[in-house]
C-alpha positions in Angstrom: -4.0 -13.5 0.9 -1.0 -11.1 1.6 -1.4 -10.7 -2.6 -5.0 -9.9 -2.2 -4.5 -7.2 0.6 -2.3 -5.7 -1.9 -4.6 -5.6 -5.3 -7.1 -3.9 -2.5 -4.9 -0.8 -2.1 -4.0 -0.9 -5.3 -7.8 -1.2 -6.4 -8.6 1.5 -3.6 -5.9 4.1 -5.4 -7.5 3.6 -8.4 -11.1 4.1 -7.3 -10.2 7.3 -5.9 -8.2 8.6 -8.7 -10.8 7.8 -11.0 -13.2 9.7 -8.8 -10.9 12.8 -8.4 -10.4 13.0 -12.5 -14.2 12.9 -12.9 -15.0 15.6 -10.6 -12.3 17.9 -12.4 -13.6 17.0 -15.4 -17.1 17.9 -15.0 -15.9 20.8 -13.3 -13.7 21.8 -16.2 -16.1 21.6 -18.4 -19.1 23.2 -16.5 -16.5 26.2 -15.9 -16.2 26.3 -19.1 -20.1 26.7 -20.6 -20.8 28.9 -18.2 -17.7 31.1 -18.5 -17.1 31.0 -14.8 -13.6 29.6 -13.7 -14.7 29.2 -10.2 -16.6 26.3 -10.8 -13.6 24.4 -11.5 -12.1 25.9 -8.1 -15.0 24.3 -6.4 -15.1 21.0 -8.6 -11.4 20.7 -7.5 -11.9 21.4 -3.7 -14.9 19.8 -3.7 -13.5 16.2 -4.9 -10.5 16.2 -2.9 -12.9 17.0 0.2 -15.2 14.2 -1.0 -12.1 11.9 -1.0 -11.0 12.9 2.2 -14.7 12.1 4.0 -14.8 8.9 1.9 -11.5 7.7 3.4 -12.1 8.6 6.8 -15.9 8.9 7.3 -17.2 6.4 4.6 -18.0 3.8 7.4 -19.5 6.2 9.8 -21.9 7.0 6.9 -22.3 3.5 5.8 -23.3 2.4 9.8 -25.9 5.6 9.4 -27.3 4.4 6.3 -28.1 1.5 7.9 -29.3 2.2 10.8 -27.1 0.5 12.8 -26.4 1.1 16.5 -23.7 0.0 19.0 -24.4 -3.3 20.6 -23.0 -3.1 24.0 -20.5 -5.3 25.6 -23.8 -7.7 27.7 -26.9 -9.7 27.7 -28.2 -10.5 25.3 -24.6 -9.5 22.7 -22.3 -11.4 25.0 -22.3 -14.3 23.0 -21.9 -11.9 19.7 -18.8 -10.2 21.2 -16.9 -13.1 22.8 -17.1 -15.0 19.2 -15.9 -11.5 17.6 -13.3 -11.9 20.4 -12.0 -15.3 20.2 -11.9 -14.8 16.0 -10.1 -11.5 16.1 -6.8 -13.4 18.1 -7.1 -15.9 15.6 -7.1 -13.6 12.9 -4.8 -11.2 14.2 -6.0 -8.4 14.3 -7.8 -5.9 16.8 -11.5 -6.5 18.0 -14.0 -4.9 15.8 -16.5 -2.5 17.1 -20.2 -4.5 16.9 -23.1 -2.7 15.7 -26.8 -4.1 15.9 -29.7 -3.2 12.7 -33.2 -3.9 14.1 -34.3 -5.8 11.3 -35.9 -9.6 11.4 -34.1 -10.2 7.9 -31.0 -12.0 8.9 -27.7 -10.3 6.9 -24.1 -9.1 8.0 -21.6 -6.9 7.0 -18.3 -5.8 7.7 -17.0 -1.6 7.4 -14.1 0.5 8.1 -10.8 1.7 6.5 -8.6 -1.1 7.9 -8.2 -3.4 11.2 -7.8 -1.0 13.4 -10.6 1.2 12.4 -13.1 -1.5 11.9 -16.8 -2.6 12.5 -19.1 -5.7 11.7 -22.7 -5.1 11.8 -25.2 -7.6 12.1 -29.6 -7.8 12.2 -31.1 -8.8 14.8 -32.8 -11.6 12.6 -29.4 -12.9 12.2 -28.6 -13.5 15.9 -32.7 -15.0 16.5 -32.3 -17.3 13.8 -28.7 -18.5 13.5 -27.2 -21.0 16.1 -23.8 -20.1 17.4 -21.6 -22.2 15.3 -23.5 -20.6 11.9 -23.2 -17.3 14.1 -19.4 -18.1 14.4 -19.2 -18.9 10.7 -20.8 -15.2 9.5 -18.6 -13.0 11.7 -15.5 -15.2 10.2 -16.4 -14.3 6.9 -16.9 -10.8 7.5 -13.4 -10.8 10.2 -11.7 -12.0 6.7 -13.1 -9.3 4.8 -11.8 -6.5 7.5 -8.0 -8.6 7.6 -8.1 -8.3 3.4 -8.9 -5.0 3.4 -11.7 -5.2 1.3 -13.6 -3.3 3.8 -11.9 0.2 3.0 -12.2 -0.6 -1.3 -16.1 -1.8 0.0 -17.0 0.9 1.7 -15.3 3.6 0.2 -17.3 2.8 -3.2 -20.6 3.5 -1.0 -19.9 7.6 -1.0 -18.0 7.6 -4.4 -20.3 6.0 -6.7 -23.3 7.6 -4.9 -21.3 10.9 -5.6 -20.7 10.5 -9.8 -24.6 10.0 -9.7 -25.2 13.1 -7.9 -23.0 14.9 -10.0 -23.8 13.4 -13.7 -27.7 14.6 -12.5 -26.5 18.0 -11.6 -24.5 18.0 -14.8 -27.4 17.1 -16.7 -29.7 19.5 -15.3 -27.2 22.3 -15.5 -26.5 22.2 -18.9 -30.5 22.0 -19.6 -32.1 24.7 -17.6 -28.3 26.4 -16.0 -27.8 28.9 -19.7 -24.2 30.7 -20.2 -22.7 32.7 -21.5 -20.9 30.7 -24.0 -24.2 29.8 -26.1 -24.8 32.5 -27.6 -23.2 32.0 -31.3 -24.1 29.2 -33.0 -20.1 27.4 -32.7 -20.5 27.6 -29.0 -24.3 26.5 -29.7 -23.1 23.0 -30.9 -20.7 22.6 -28.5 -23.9 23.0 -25.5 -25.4 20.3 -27.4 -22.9 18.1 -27.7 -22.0 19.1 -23.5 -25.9 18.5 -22.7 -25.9 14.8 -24.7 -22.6 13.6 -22.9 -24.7 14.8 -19.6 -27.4 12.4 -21.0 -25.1 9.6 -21.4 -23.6 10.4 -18.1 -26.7 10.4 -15.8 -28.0 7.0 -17.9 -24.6 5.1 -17.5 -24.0 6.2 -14.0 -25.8 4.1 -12.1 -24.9 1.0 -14.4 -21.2 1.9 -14.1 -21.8 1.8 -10.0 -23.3 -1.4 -10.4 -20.6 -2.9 -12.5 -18.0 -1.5 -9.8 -19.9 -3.1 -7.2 -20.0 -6.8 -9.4 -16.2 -6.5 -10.0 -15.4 -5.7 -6.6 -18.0 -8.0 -4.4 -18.6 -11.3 -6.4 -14.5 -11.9 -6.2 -14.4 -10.9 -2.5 -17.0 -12.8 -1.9 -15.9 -16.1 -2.5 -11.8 -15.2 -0.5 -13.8 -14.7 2.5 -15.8 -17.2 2.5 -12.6 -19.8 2.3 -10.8 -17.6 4.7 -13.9 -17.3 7.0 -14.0 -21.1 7.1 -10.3 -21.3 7.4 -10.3 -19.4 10.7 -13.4 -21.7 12.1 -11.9 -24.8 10.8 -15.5 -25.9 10.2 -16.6 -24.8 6.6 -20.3 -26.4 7.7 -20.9 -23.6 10.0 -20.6 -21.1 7.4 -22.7 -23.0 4.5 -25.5 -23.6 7.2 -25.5 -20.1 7.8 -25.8 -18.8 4.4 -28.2 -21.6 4.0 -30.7 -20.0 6.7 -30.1 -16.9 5.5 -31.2 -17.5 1.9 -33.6 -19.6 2.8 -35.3 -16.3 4.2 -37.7 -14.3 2.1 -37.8 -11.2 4.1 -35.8 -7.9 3.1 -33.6 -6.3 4.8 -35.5 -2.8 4.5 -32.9 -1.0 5.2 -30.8 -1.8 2.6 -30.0 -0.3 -0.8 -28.6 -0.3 -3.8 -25.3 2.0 -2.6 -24.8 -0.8 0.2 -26.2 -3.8 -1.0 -23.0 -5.1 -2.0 -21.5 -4.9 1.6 -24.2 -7.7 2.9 -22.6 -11.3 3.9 -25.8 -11.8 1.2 -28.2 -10.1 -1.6 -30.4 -8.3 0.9 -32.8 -7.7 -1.5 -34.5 -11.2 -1.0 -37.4 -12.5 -3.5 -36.9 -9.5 -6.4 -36.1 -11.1 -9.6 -33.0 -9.5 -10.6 -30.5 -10.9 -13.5 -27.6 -12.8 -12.3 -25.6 -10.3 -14.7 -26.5 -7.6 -11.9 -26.0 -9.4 -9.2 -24.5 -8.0 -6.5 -23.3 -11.4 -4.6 -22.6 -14.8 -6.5 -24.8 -17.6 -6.5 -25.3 -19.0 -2.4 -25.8 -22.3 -4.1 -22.6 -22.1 -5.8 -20.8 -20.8 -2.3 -22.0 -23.4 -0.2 -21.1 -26.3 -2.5 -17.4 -24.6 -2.6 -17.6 -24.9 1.2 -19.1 -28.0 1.4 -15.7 -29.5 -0.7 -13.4 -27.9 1.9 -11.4 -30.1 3.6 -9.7 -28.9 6.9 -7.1 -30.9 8.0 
């Protein structure tokens, strides 16, 4: 686990390198077409801005996304906040802040840039249709996500990869309609065209590059929490039961989307045939069988 937390930060770092050389490169080389330096000023304090809201405000922005409000501490989120308490002390870590989506769809999912700054949000379909021991089982999985850390890598990718879209369209359309001053002989010419086909490959891959960020980041977490969620219940039955309910349900979750979709305890886009190469979540049939051959002694 401790070796997990650690690829996290490591995997966090990377993500957010990666997004600060991308800005500066676009930024470079739309400062250059256009013969105006001060785009690469505000490429360059743009991205380490982005970065810095990412960090700090990319849960706050995840939570609004959602729609998700602040269940208070009584009837009828009692029972939701005393399991969140009892599994936090086992755990280890602080109480999470619990947030309510009014949505029938039963899903989860866990936010925040570590333990202390951290929130699990559930539907209101989830706590109508799951009993309290499958109830316990979800908010374990998502408590192990928050004490692995894969909340901050999770969440951070929201904003970032949402942000390299934005800007490979802005790229794109720049470089079509923007002019410059650097077009005008026919060298300079080639070198548009060239700039306006790697916008075209940009704004086409974008969106597949998020989508592979999110495989390689959820699938893997996917399957550590669900061990350590069942780990921390002791009862791996509460946990398959639950995820058994909850793909048993057709409805979507409608506020979900493709930025967030990887954050759900499970696919939230319910009864849409998608390709298990984009999947954001690995098979439920192949998780529950994994926690069905638990054995907690």
């Amino acid at each position: 686990m401790y070796k997990e937390i650690d690829a996290n930060k490591r995997r966090t770092i990377f993500l957010i390198g990666f997004f600060l050389i991308f800005v500066i490169t676009v930024g470079y080389f739309a400062s250059w077409y256009f013969d105006n330096y001060f785009i690469l000023v505000a490429a360059v304090a743009f991205s380490f801005i982005q970065t810095f809201v990412s960090y700090y405000y990319s849960d706050s922005i995840t939570l609004a996304i959602s729609g998700a409000k602040e269940a208070p501490r009584k009837e009828p989120f009692l029972d939701l906040h005393r399991v969140t308490e009892n599994l936090s002390i086992t755990a280890g870590i602080p109480k999470p802040k619990i947030y309510l989506i009014d949505d029938s769809a039963p899903n989860a999912f866990a936010t925040g840039r570590d333990p202390k700054h951290a929130s699990i949000a559930v539907t209101s379909g989830l706590l109508d249709k799951l009993n309290k021991t499958e109830l316990e089982g979800v908010i374990a999985h998502e408590m192990s996500h928050i004490g692995n850390y894969d909340i901050r890598l999770m969440t951070i990718v929201v904003v970032l990869v949402g942000v390299v879209a934005l800007l490979s369209d802005w790229f794109l359309r720049f470089t079509f309609f923007g002019g410059g001053r650097r077009n005008n002989d026919n060298e300079n010419g080639q070198l548009g065209a060239i700039l306006a086909i790697v916008g075209i490959v940009l704004l086409i891959l974008a969106p597949l590059f998020a989508t592979l960020i999110q495989l390689a980041i959820s699938r893997k977490r996917e399957f550590l929490a669900d061990a350590s969620g069942a780990l921390l219940t002791r009862y791996p039955e509460g946990l398959a039961s639950a995820l058994e309910k909850i793909s048993a349900d057709h409805e979507p979750l409608e506020v979900a989307n493709r930025a967030t979709a990887h954050l759900y305890i499970a696919n939230p886009f319910k009864g849409k045939n998608v390709s298990n190469l984009f999947m954001t979540h690995p098979p439920i049939k192949e998780r529950i069988k994994i926690l069905r051959e638990m054995i907690i002694k």
